[in-house]
PDB file with SEQRES, HELIX, SHEET and CRYST1 records, atoms N, CA, C and O in Angstrom:
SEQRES   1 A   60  UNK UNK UNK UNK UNK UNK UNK UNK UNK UNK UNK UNK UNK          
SEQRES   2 A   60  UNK UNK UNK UNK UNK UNK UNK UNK UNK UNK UNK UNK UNK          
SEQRES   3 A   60  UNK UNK UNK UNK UNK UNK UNK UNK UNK UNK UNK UNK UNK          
SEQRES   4 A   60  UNK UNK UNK UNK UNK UNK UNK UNK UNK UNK UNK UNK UNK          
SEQRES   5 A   60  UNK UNK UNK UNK UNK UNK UNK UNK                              
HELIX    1 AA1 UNK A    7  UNK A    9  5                                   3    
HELIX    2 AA2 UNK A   16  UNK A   31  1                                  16    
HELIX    3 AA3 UNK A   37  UNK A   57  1                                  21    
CRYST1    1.000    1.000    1.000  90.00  90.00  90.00 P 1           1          
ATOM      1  N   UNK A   1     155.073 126.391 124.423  1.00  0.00           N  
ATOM      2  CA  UNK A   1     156.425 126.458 123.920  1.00  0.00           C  
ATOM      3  C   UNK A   1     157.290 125.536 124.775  1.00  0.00           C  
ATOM      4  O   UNK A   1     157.246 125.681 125.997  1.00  0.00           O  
ATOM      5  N   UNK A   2     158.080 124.590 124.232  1.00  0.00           N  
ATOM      6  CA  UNK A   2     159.099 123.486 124.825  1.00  0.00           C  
ATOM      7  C   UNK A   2     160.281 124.091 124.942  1.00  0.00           C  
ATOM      8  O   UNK A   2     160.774 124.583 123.927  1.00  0.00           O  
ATOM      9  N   UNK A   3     161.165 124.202 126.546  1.00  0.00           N  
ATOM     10  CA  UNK A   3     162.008 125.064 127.070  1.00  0.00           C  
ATOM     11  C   UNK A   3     162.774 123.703 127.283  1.00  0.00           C  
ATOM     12  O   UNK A   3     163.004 123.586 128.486  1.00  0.00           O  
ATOM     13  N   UNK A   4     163.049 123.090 126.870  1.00  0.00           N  
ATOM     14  CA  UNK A   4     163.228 121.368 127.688  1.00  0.00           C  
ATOM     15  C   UNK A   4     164.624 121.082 127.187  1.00  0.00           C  
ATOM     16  O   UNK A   4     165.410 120.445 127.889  1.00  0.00           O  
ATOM     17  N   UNK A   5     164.952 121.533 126.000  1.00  0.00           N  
ATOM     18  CA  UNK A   5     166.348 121.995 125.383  1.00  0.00           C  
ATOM     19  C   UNK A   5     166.897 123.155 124.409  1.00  0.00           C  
ATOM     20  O   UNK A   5     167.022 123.203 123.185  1.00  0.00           O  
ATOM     21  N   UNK A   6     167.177 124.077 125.448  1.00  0.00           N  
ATOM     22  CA  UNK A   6     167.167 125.489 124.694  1.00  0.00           C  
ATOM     23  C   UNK A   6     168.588 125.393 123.661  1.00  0.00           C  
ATOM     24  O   UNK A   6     168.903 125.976 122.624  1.00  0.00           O  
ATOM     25  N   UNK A   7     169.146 124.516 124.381  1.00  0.00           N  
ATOM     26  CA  UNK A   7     170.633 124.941 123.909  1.00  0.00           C  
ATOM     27  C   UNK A   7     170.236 124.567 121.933  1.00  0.00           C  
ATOM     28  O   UNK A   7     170.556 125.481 121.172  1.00  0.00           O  
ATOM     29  N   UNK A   8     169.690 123.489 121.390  1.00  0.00           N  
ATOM     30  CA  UNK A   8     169.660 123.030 120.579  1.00  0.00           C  
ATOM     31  C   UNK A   8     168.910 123.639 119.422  1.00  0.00           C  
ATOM     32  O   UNK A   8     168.644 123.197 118.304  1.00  0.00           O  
ATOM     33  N   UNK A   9     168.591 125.027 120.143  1.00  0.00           N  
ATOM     34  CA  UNK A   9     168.232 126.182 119.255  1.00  0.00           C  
ATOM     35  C   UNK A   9     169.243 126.667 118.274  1.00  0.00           C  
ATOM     36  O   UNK A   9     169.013 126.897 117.086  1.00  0.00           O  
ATOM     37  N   UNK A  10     170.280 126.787 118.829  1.00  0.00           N  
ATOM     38  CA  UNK A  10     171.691 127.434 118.469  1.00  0.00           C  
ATOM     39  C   UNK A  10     172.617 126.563 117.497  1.00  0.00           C  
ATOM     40  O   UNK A  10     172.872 125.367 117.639  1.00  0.00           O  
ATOM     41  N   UNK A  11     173.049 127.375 116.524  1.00  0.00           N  
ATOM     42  CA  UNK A  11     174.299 126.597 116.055  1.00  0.00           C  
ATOM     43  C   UNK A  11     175.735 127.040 116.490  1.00  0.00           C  
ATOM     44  O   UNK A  11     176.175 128.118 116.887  1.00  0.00           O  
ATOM     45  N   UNK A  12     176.233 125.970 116.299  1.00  0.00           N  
ATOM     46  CA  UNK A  12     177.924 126.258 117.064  1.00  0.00           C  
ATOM     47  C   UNK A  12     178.267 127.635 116.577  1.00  0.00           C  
ATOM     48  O   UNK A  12     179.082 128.048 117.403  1.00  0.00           O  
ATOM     49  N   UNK A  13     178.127 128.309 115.918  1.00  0.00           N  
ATOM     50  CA  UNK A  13     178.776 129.631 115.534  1.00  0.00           C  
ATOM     51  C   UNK A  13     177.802 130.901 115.995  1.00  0.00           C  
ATOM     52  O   UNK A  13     178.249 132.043 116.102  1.00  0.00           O  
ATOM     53  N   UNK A  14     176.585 130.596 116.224  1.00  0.00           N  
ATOM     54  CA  UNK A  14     176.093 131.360 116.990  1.00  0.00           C  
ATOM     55  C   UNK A  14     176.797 132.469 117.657  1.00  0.00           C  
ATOM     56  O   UNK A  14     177.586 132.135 118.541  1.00  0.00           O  
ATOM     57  N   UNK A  15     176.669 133.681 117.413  1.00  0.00           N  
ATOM     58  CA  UNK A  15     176.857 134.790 118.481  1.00  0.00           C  
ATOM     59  C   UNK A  15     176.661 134.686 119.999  1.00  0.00           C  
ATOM     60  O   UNK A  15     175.433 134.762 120.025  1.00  0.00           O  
ATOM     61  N   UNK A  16     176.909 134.606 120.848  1.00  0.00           N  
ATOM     62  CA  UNK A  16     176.747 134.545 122.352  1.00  0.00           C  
ATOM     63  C   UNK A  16     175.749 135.435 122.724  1.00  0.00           C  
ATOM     64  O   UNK A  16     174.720 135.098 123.308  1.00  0.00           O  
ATOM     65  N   UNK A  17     176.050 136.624 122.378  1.00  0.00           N  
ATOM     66  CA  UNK A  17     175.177 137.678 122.737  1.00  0.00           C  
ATOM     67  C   UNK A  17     173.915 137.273 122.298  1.00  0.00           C  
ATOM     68  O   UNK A  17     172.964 137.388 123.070  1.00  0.00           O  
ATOM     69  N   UNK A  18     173.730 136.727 120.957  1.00  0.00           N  
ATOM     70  CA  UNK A  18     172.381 136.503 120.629  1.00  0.00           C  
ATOM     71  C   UNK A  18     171.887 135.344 120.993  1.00  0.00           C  
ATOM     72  O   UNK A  18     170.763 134.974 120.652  1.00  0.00           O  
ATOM     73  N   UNK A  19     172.641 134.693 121.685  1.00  0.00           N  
ATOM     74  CA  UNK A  19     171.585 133.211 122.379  1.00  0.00           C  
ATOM     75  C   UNK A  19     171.408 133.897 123.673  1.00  0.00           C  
ATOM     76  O   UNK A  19     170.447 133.458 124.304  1.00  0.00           O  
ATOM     77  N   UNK A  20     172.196 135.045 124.369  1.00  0.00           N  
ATOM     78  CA  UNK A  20     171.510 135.268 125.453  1.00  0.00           C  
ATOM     79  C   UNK A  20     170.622 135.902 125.428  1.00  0.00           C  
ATOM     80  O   UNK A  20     169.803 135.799 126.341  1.00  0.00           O  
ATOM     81  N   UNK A  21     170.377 137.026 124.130  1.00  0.00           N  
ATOM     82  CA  UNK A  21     168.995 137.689 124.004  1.00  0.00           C  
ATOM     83  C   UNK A  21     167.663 137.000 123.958  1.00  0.00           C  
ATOM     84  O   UNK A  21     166.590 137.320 124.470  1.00  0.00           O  
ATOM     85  N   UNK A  22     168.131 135.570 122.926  1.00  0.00           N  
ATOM     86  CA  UNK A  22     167.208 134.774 122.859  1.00  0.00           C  
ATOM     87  C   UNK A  22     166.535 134.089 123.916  1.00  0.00           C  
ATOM     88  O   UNK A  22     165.308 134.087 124.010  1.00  0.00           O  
ATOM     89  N   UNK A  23     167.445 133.396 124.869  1.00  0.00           N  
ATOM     90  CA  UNK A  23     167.005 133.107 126.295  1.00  0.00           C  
ATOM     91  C   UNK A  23     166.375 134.009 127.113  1.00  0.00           C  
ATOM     92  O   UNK A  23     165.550 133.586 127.923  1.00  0.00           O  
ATOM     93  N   UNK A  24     166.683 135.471 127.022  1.00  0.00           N  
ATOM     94  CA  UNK A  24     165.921 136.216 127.931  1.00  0.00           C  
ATOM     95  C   UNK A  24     164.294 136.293 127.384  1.00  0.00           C  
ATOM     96  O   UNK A  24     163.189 136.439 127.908  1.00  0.00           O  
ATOM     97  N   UNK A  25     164.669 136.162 126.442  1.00  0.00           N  
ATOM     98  CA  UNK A  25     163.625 136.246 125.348  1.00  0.00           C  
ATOM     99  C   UNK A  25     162.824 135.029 125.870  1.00  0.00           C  
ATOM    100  O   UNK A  25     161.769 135.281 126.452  1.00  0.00           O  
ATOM    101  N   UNK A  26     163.205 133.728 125.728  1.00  0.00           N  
ATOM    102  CA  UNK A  26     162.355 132.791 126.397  1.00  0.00           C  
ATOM    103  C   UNK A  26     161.880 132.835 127.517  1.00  0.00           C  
ATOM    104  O   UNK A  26     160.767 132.434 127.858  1.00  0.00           O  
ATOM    105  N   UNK A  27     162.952 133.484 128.374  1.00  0.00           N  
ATOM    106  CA  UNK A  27     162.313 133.409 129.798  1.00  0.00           C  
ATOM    107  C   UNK A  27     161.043 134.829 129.686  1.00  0.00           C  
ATOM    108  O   UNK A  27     160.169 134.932 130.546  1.00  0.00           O  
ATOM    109  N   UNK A  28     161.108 135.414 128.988  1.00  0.00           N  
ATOM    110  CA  UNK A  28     160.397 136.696 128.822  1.00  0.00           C  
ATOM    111  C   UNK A  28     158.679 135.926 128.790  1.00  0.00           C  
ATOM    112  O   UNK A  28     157.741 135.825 129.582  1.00  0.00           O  
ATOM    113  N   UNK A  29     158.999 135.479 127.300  1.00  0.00           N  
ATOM    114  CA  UNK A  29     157.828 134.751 126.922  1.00  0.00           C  
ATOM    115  C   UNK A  29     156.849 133.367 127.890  1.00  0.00           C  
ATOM    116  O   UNK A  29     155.670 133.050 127.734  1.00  0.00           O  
ATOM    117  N   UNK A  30     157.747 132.859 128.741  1.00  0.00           N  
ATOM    118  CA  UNK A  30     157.658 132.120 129.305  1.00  0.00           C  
ATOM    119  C   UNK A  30     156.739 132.608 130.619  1.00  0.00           C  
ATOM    120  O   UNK A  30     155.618 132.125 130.775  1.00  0.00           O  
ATOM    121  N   UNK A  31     157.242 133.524 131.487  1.00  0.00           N  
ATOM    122  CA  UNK A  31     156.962 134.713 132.121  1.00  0.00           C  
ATOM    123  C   UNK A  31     155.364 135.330 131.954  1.00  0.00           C  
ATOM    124  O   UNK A  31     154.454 135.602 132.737  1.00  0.00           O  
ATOM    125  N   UNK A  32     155.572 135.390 130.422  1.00  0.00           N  
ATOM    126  CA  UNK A  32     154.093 136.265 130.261  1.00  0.00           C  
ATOM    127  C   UNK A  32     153.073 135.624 129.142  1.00  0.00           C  
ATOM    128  O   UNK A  32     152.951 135.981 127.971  1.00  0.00           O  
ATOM    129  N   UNK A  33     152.624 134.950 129.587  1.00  0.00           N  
ATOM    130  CA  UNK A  33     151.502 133.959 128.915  1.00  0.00           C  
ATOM    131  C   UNK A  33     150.764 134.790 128.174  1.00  0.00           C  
ATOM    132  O   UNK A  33     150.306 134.201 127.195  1.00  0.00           O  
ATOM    133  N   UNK A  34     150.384 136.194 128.253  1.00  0.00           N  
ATOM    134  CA  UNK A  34     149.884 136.473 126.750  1.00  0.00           C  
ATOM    135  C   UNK A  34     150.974 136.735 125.531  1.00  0.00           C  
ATOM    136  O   UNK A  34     150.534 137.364 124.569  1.00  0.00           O  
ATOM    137  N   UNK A  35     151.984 136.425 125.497  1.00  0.00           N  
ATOM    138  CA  UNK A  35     152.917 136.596 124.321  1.00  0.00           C  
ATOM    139  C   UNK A  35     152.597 135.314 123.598  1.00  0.00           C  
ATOM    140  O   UNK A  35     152.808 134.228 124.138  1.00  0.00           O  
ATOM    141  N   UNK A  36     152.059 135.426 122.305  1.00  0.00           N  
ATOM    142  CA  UNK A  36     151.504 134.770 121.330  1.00  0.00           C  
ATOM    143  C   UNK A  36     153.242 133.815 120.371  1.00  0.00           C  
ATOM    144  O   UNK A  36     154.448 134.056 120.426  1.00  0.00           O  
ATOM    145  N   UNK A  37     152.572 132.974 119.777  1.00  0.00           N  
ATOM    146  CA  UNK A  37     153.588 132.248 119.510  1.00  0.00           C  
ATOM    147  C   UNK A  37     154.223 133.233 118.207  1.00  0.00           C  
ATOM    148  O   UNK A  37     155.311 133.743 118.477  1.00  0.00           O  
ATOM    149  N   UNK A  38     153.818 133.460 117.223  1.00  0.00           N  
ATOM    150  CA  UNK A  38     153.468 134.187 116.325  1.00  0.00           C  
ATOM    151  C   UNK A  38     154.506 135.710 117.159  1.00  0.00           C  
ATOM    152  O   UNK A  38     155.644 135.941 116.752  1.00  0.00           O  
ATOM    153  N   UNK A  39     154.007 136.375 118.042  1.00  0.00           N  
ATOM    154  CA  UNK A  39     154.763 137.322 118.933  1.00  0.00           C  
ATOM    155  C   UNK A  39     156.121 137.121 118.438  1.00  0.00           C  
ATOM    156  O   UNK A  39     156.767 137.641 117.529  1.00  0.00           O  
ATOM    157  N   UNK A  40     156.402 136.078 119.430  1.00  0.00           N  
ATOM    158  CA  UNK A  40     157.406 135.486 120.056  1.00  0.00           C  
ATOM    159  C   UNK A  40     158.630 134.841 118.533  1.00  0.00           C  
ATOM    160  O   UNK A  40     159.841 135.058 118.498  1.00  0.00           O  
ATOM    161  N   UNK A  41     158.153 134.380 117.900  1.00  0.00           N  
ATOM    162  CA  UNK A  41     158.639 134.379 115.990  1.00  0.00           C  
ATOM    163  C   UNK A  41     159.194 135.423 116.383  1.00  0.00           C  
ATOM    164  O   UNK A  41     160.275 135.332 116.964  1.00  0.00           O  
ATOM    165  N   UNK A  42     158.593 136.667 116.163  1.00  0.00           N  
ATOM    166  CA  UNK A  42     158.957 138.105 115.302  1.00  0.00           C  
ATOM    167  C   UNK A  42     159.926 138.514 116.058  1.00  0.00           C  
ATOM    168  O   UNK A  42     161.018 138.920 115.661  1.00  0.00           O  
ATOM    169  N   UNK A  43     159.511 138.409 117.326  1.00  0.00           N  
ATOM    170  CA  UNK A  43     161.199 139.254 118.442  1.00  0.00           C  
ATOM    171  C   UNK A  43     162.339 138.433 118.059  1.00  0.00           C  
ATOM    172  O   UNK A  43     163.466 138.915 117.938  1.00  0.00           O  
ATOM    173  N   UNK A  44     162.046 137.083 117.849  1.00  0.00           N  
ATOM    174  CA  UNK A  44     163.479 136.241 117.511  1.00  0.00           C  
ATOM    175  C   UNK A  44     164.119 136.783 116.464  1.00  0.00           C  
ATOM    176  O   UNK A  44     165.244 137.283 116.469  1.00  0.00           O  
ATOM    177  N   UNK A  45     163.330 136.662 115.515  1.00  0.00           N  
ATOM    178  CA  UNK A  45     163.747 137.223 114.196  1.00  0.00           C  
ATOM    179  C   UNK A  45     164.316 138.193 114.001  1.00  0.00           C  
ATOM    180  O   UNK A  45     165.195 138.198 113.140  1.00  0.00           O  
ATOM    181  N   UNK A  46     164.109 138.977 114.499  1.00  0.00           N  
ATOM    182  CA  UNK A  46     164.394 140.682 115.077  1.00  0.00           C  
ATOM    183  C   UNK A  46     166.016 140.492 115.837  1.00  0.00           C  
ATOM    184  O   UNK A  46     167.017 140.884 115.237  1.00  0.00           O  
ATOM    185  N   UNK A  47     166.102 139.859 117.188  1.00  0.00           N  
ATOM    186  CA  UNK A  47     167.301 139.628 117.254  1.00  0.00           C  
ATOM    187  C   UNK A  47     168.337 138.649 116.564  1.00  0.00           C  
ATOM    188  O   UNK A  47     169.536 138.824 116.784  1.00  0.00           O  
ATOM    189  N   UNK A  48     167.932 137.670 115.774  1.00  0.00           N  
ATOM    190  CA  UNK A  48     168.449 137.176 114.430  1.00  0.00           C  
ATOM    191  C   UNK A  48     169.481 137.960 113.532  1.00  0.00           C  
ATOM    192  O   UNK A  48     170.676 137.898 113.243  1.00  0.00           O  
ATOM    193  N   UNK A  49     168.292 138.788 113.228  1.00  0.00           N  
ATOM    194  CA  UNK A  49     168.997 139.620 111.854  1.00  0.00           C  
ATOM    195  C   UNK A  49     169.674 140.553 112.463  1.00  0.00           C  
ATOM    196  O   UNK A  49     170.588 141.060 111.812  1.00  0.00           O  
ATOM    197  N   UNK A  50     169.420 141.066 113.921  1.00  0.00           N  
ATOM    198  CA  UNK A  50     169.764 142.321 114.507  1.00  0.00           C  
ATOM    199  C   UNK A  50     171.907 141.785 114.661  1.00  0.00           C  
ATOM    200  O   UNK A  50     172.770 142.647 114.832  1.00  0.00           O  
ATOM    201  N   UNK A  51     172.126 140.728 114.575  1.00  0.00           N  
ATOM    202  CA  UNK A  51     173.478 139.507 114.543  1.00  0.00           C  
ATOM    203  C   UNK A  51     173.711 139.220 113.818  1.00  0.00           C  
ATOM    204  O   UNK A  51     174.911 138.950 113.769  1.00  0.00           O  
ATOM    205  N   UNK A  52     172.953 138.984 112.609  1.00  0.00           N  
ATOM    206  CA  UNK A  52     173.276 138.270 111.317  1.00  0.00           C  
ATOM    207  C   UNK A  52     174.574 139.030 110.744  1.00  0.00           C  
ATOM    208  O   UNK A  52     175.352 138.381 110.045  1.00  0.00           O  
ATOM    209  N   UNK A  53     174.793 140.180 110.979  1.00  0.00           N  
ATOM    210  CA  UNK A  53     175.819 141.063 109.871  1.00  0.00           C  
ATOM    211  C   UNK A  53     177.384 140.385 110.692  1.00  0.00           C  
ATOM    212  O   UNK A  53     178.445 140.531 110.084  1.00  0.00           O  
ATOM    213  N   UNK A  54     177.377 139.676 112.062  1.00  0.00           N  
ATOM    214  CA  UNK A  54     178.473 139.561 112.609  1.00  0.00           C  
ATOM    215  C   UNK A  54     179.412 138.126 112.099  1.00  0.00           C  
ATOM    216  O   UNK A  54     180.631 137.955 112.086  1.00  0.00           O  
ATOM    217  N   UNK A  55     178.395 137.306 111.739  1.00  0.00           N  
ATOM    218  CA  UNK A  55     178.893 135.975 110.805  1.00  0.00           C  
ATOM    219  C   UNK A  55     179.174 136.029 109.856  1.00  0.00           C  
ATOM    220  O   UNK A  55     179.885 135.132 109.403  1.00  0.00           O  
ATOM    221  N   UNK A  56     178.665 137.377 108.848  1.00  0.00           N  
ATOM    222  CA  UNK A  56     179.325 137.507 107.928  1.00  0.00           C  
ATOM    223  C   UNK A  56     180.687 138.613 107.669  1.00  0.00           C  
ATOM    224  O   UNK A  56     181.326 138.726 106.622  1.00  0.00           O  
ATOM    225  N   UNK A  57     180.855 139.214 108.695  1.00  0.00           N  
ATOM    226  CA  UNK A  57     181.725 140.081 108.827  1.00  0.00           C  
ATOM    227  C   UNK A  57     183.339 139.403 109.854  1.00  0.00           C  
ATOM    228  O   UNK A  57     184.542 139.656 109.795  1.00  0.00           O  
ATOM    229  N   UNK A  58     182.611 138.619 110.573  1.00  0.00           N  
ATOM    230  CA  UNK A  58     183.773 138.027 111.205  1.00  0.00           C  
ATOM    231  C   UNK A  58     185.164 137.257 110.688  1.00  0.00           C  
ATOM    232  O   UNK A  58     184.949 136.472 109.764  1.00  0.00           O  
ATOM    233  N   UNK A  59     186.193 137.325 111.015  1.00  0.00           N  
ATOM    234  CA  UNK A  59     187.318 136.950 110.237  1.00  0.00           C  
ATOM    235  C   UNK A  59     186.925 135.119 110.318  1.00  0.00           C  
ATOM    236  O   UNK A  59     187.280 134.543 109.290  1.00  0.00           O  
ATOM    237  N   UNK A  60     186.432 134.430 111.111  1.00  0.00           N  
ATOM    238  CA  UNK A  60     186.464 133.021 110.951  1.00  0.00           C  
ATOM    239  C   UNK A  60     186.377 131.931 109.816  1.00  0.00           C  
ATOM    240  O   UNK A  60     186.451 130.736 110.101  1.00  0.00           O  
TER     241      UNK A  60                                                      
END                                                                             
């Protein structure tokens, strides 16, 4: 997995909270070499949607 530019994961409207979950998340995965790539998908995803309701609920 390429850690080389995390930021460019994110889009400008991104939740904060959820790029930092995501980063812990990398450093998690990063950390523990049996976390499968496939793994590592599903937790994202998971904190994804676990945010998703805030972009659409937000006044912006």
């Amino acid at each position: 997995m390429d850690h080389s530019d995390d930021q460019s994961d994110f889009a400008p409207d991104d939740d904060l909270l959820m790029q930092q979950e995501i980063m812990l998340l990398k450093m998690k995965a990063f950390h523990n070499s049996s976390m499968t790539e496939e793994e590592y998908e599903i937790l994202e995803k998971e904190i994804r949607k676990k945010y998703s309701h805030r972009l659409r609920t937000d006044g912006y």
